[in-house]
N, CA, C and O of each residue as an XYZ file, in Angstrom:
264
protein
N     106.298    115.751    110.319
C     105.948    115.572    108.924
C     104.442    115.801    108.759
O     103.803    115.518    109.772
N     103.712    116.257    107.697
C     102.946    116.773    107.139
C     102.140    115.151    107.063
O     102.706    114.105    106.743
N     100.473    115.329    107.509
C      99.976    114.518    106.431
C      99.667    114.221    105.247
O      99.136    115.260    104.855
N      99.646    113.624    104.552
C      99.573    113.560    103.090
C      98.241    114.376    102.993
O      97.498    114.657    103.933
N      98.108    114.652    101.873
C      96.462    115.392    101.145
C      95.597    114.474    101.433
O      96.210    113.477    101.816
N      93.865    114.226    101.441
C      93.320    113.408    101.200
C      93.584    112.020    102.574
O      92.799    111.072    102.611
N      94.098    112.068    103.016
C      94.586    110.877    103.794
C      94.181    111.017    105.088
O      94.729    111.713    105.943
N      93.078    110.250    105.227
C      92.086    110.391    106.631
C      92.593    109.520    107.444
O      92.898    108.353    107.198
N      92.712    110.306    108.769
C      92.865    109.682    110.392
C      91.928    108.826    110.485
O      92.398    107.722    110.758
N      90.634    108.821    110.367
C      89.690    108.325    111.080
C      88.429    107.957    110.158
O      87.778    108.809    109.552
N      88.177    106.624    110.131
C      87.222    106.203    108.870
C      85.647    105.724    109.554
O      85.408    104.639    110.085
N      85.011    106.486    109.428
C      83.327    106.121    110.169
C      82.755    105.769    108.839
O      82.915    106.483    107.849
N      82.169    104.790    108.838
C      80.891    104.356    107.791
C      79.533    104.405    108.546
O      79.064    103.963    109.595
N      79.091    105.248    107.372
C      77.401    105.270    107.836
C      76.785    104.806    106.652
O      76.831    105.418    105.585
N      76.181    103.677    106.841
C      75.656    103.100    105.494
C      74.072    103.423    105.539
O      73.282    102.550    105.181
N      73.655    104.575    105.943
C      71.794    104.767    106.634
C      71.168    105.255    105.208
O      69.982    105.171    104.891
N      72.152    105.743    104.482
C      71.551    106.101    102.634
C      71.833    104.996    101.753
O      71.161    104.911    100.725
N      72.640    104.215    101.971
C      72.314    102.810    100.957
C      71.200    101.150    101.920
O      70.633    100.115    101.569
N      71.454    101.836    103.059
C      70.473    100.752    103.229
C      68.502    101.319    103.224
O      67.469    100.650    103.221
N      68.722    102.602    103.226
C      67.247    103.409    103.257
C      66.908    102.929    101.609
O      65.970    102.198    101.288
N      67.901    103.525    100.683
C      67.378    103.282     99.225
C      67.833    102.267     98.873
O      67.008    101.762     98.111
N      68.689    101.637     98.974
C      69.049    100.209     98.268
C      68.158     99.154     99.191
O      67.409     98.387     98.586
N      68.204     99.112    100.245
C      67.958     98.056    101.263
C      69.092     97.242    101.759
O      68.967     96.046    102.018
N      70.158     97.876    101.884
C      71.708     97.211    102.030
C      71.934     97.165    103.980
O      71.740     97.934    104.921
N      72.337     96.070    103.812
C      72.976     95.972    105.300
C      74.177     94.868    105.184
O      74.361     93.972    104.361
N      75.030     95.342    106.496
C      76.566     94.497    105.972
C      76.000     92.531    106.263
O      74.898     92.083    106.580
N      76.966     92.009    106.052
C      77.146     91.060    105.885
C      77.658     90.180    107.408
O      77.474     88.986    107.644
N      78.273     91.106    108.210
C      78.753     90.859    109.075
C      78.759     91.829    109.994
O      78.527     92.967    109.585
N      79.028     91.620    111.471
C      79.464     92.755    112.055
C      80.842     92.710    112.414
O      81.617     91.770    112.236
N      81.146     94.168    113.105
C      82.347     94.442    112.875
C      83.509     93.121    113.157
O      84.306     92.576    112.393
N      83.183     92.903    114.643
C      83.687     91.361    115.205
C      84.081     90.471    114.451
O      85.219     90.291    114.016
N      83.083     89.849    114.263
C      83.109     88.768    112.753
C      83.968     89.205    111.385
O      84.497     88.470    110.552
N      83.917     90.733    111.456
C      84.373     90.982    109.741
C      86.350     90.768    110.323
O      87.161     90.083    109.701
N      86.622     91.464    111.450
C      87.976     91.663    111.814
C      88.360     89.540    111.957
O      89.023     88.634    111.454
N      87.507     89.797    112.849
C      87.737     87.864    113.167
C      87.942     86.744    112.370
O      88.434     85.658    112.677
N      87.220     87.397    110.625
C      87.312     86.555    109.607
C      88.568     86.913    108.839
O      89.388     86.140    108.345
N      88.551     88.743    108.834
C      89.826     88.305    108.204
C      91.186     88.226    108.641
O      92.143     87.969    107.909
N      91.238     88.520    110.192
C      92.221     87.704    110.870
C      92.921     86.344    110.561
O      94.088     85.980    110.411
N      91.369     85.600    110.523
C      92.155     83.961    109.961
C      92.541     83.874    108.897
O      93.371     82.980    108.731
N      92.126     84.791    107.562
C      92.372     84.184    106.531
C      93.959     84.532    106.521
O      94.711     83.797    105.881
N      94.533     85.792    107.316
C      95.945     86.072    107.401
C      96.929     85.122    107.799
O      98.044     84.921    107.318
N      96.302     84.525    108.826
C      97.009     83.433    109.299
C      96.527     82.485    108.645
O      96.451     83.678    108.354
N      96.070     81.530    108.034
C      95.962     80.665    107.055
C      96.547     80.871    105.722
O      96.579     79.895    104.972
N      97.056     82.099    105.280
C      97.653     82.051    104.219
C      99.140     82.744    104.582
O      98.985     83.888    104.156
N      99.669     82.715    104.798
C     101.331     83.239    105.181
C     101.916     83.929    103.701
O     102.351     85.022    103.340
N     101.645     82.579    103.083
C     102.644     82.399    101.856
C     101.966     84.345    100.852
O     102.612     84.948     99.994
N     100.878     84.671    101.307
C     100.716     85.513    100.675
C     101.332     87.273    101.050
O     101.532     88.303    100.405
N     101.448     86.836    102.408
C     101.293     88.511    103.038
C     103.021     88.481    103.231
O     103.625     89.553    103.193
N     103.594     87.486    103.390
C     104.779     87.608    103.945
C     105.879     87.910    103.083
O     106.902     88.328    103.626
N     105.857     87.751    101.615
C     106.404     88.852    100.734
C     106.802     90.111    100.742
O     107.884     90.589    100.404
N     105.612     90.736    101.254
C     105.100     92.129    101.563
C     106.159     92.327    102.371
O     106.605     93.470    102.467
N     106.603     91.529    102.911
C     107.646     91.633    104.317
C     108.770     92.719    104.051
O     108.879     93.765    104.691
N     109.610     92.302    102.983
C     110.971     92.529    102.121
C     111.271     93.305    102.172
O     110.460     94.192    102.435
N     112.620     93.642    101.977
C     113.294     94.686    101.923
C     112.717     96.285    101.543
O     112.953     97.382    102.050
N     111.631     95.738    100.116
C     111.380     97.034     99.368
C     110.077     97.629    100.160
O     109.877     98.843    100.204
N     109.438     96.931    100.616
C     108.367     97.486    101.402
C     108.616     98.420    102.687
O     107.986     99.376    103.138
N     110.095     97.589    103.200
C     110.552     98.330    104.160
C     110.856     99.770    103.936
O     110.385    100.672    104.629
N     111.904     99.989    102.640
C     111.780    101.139    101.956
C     111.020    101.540    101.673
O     111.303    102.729    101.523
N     109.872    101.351    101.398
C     108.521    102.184    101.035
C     107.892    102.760    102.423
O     107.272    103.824    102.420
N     108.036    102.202    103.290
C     107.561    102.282    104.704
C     108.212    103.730    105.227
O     107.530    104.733    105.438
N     109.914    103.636    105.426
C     110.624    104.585    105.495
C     110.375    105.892    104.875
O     110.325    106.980    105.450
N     110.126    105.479    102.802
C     109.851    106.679    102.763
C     108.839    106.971    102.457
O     108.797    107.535    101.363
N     107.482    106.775    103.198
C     106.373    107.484    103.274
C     105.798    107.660    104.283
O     104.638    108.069    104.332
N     106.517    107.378    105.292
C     105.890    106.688    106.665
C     107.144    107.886    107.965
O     107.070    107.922    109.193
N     107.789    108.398    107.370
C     108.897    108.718    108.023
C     108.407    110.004    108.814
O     107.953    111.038    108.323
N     108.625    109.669    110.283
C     108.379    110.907    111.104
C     109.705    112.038    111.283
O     109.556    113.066    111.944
């Protein structure tokens, strides 16, 4: 199957033009950013586990289908 249009393998951020002119730097590093929102996944169940269902499964199938 075809990849979709637009739909990138591989996501690099280089933030060296908003932190040169803005003065921006993240908040976290990567560690911390995965590590934080790790917990909040597991501390909230009741939210992600919806997602679970039947219809997602179908959505999975058909967009996801090799």
């Amino acid at each position: 199957m075809r990849d979709r249009l637009g739909h990138d393998r591989r996501y690099a951020i280089d933030y060296s033009k908003a932190r040169k002119e803005l003065g921006y730097a993240p908040a976290r590093d990567l560690t911390a950013g995965l590590r934080s929102t790790l917990d909040w996944y597991l501390a909230n169940p009741s939210w992600w586990q919806p997602l679970l269902g039947p219809d997602y499964a179908e959505w999975l199938r058909k967009n996801y289908r090799r």
